[in-house]
Rosetta silent file (secondary structure, phi, psi, omega in degrees, C-alpha in Angstrom):
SEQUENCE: XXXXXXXXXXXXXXXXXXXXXXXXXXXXXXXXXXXXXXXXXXXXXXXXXXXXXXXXXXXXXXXXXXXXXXXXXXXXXXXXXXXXXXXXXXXX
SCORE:     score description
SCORE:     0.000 S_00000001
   1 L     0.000  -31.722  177.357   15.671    1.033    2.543 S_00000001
   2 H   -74.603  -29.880  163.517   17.329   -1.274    0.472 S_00000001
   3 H   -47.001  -49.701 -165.737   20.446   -1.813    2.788 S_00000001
   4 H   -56.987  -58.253  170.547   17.881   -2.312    5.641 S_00000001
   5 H   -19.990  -60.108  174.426   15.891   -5.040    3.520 S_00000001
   6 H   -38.719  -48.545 -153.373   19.262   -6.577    3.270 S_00000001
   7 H   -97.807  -72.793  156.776   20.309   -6.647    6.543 S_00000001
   8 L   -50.394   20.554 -175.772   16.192   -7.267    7.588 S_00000001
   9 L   -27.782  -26.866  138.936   14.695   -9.058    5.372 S_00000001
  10 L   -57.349  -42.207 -166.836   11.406   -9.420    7.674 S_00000001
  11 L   -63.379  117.691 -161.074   11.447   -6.225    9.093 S_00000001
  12 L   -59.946  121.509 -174.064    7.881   -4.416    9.164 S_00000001
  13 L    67.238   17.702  176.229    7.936   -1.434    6.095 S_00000001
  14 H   -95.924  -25.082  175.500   10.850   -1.401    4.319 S_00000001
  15 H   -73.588  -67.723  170.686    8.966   -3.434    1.344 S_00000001
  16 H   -23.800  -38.308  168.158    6.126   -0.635    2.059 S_00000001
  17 H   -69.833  -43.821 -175.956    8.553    2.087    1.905 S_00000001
  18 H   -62.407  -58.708  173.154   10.467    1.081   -1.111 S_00000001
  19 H   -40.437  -46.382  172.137    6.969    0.526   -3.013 S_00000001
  20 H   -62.345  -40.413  156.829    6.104    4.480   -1.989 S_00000001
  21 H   -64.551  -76.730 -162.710    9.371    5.673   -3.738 S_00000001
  22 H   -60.930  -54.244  179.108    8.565    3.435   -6.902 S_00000001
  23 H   -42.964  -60.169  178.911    4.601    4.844   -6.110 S_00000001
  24 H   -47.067  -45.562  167.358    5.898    8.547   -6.235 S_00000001
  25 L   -59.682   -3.332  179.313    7.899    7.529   -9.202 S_00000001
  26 L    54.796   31.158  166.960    4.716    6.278  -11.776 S_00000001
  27 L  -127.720   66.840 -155.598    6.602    2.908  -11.461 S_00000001
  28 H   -59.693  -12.313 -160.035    3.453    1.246  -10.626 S_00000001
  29 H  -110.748  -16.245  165.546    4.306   -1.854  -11.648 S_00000001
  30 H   -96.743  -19.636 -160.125    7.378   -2.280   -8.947 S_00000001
  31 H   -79.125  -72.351  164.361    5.465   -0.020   -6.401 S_00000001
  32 H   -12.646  -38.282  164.746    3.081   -3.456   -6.707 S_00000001
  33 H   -82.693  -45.045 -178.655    5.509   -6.023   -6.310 S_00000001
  34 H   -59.666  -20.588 -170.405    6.747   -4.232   -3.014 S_00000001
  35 H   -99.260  -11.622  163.580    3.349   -3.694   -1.277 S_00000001
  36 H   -99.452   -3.384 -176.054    2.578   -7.408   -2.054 S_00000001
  37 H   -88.634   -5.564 -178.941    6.152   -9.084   -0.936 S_00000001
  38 H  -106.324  -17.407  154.454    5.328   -6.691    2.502 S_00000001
  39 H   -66.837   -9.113  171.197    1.431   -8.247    2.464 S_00000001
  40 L   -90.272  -17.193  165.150    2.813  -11.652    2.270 S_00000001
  41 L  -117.297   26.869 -152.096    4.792  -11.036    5.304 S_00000001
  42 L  -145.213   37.700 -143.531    2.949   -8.811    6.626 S_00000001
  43 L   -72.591  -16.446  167.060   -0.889   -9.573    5.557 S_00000001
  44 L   -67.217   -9.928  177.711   -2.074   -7.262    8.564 S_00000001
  45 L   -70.119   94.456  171.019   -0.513   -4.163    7.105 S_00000001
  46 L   -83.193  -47.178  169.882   -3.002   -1.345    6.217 S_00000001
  47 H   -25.187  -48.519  172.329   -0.626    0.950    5.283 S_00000001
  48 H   -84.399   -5.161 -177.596    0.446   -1.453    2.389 S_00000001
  49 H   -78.096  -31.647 -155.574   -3.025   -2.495    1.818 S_00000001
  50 H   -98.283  -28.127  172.530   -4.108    1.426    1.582 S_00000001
  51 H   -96.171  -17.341 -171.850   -0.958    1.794   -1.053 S_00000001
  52 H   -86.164  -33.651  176.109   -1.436   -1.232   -2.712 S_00000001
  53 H   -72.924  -39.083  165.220   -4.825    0.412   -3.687 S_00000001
  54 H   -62.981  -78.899 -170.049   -3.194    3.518   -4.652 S_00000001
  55 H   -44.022  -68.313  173.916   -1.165    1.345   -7.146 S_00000001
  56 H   -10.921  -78.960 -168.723   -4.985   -0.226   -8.048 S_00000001
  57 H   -60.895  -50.872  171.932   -6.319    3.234   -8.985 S_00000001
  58 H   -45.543  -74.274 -150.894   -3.067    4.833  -10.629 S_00000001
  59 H   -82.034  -29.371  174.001   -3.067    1.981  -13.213 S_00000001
  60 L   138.455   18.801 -154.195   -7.187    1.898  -13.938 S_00000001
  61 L  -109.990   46.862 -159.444   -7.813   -1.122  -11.658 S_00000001
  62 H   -57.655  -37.921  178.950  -10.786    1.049   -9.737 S_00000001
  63 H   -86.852    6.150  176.035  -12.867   -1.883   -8.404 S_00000001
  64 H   -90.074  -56.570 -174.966   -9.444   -3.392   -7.391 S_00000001
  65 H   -50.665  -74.271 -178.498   -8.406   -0.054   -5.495 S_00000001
  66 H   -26.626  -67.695  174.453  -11.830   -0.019   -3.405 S_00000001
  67 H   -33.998  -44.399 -170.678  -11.811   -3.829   -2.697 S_00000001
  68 H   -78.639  -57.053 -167.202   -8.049   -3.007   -1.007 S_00000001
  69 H   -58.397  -70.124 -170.331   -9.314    0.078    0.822 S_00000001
  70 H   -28.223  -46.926 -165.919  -12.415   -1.684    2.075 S_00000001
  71 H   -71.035  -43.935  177.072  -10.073   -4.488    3.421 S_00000001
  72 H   -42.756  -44.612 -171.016   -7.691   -1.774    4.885 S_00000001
  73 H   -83.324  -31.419  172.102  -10.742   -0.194    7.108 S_00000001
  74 H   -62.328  -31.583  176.529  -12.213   -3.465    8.169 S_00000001
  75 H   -66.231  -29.551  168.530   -8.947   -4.759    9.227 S_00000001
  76 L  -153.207  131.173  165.864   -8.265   -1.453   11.450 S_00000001
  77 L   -68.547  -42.037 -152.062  -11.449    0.822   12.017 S_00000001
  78 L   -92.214   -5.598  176.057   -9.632    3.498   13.102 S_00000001
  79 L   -49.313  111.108  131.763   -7.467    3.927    9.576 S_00000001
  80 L   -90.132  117.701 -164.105   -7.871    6.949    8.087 S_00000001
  81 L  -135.215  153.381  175.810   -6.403    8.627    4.792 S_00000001
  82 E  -113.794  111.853 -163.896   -7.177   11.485    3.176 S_00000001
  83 E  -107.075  122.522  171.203   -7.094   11.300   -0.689 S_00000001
  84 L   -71.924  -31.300 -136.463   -6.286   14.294   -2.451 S_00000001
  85 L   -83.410  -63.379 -162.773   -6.938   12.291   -6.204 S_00000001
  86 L   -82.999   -9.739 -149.969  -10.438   11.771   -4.591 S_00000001
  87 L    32.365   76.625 -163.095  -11.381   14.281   -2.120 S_00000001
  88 E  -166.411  109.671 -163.759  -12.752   12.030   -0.189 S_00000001
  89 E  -101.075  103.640 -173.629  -11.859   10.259    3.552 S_00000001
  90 L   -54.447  106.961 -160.406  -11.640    6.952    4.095 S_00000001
  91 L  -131.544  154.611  148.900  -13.196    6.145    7.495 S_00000001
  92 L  -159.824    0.000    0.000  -15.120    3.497    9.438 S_00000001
């Protein structure tokens, strides 16, 4: 992803992707810078909005996490994720 970045620099998910490999990784604190450098060019992005909350929750930032999902479903209705951590489905 990072060649692509390179090459793209604009190009829709590669900051979103990279941030999911640092997310998988417990390296919450880069997974965070990537899902906000692809909401600043990307502020329509629920996917990073819906991971950026996942970083939220992972570090203890719970009323942070929510606040991001909530913005994720109003922004597309039709979003749906299924959280194993919560058992629970985000819908709207």
């Amino acid at each position: 992803y990072r060649l692509g970045l390179e090459r793209d620099p604009g190009h829709v998910m590669f900051h979103n992707n990279i941030g999911g490999a640092y997310l998988y990784k417990k390296m919450y604190a880069q997974a965070e810078q990537e899902f906000l450098a692809e909401l600043k060019m990307h502020p329509a992005n629920p996917n990073a909005m819906y991971n950026l909350g996942l970083v939220y929750k992972s570090t203890g930032r719970m009323q942070s996490a929510v606040f991001q999902w909530i913005k994720t479903v109003n922004l597309n209705k039709n979003f749906i994720r299924l959280s194993s951590d919560f058992s629970f489905v985000i819908v709207c």
